[in-house]
N, C-alpha and C positions, 0 to 999 in steps of 0.2 A: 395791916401794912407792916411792914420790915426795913429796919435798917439795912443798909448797902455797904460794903467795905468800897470806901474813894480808893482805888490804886491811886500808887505815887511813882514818879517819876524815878528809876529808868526803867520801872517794869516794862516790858516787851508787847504784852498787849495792847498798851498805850500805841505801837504804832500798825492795831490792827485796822484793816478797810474794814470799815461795815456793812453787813448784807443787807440788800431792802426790804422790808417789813412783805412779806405775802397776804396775810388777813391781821387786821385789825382785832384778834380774840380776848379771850378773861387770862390769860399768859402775859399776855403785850400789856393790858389793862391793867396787872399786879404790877410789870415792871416801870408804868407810868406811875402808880401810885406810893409806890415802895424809892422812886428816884424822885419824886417831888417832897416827902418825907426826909430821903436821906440829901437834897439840896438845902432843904431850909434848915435843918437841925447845921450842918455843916456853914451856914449862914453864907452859900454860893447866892450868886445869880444866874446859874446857868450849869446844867449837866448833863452829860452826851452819856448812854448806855456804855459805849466802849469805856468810859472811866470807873465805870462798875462789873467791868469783866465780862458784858453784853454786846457780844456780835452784830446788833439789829439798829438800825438806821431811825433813832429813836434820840429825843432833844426834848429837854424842861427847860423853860425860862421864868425866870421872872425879877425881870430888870425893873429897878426902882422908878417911879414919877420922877416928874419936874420939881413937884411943888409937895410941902414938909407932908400933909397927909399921905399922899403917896409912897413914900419913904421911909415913912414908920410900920404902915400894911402890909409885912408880908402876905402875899397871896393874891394881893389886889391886881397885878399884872400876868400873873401865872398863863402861861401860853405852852401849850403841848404840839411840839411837830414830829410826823414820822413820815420818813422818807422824802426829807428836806431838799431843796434842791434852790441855788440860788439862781435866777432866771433874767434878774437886772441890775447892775449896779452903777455908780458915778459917785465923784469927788472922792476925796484923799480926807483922812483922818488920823492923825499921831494920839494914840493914847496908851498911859499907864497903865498894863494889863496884869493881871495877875491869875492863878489857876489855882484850884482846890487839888489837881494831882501834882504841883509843882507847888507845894506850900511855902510861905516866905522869902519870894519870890516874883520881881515883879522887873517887866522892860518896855519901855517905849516902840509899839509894836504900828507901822502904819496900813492902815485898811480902808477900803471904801468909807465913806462917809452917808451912802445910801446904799439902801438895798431891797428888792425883794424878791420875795423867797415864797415857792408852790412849796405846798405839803398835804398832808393827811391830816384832821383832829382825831381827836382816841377814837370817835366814831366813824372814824372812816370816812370821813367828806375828806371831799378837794375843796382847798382857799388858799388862796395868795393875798400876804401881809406884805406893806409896803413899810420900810423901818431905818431909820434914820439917829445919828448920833450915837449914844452906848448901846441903845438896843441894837443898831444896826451891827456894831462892834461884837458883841454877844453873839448875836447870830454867826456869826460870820465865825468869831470864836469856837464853837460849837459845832456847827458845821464840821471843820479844820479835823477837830477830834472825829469823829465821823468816818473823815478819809485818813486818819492815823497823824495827825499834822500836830503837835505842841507850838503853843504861839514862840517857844525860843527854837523852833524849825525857822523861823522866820526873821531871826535876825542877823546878821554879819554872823561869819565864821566866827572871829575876835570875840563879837559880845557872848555866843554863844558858850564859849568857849568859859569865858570869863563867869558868865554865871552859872556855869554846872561845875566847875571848882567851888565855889560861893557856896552853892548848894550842899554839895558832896562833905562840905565841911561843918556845913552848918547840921546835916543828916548825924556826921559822927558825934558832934557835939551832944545831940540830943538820944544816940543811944548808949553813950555815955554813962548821960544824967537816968537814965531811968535804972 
């Protein structure tokens, strides 16, 4: 396995469409392997191929339990979609989002509160996950990048605005220091 470079935010790829996976092969199967590696070392809950410079309609999750065991396990939720597609959704959710390609960074983003979602597993089966709360949130997250979408695509003109100065400043600061 191999680490992944996270693009960061305004790289250009970030608002690329991704193509649909065509076969499930040992290519796809390295880049499932190599972004479930470079999620957890990056301590995400969630990573879309197009954040690592991959064109292919490809998603790692693994959103936290309810309950403290859960939360401590990396890996324990680990869920692989390729060629996600969300197929139902209902109710409203406001939550505090943040992103691994928008580091330091974080906005009140609202989204379904349910969802589910057909896909591929690395083996190529069809299954549909029904997904609800943060998981649902993730997804839906994940997804977004997918079709080129950063979750501060999804806030007022203003807040966006507001927070890619935030950003942009906080980016000089830090190439500053180094």
């Amino acid at each position: 396995m191999a680490l992944l470079n996270i693009l960061k935010y305004p790289d250009p790829f970030l608002k690329t469409k991704a193509a649909p996976v065509q076969s499930i092969d040992l290519e796809v199967n390295k880049l499932i392997s190599d972004m479930v590696e470079t999620m957890a070392l990056a301590r995400g809950i969630g990573l879309a191929a197009t954040q690592v410079g991959v064109g292919k309609r490809v998603v790692v999750l693994d959103v936290p339990g309810d309950n403290d065991e859960e939360r401590r396990e990396r890996g324990k939720n680990l869920i692989v979609l390729v060629n996600p597609e969300i197929v139902g959704s209902s109710g409203s959710i406001t939550y505090d989002e943040g992103c691994l390609s928008v580091p330091g960074v974080t906005a009140e983003v609202e989204r379904f509160s349910n969802v589910t979602v057909k896909a591929l597993d690395r083996e190529g089966a069809l299954f549909e996950i029904k997904a609800e709360g943060l998981f649902a949130i993730a997804m839906q997250h994940e997804i977004d990048h997918l079709d080129g979408i950063l979750f501060i695509d999804r806030l007022s003109r203003l807040k966006r605005e507001l927070i890619k100065r935030k950003y942009k400043k906080a980016m000089e600061r830090q190439d500053r220091a180094l």
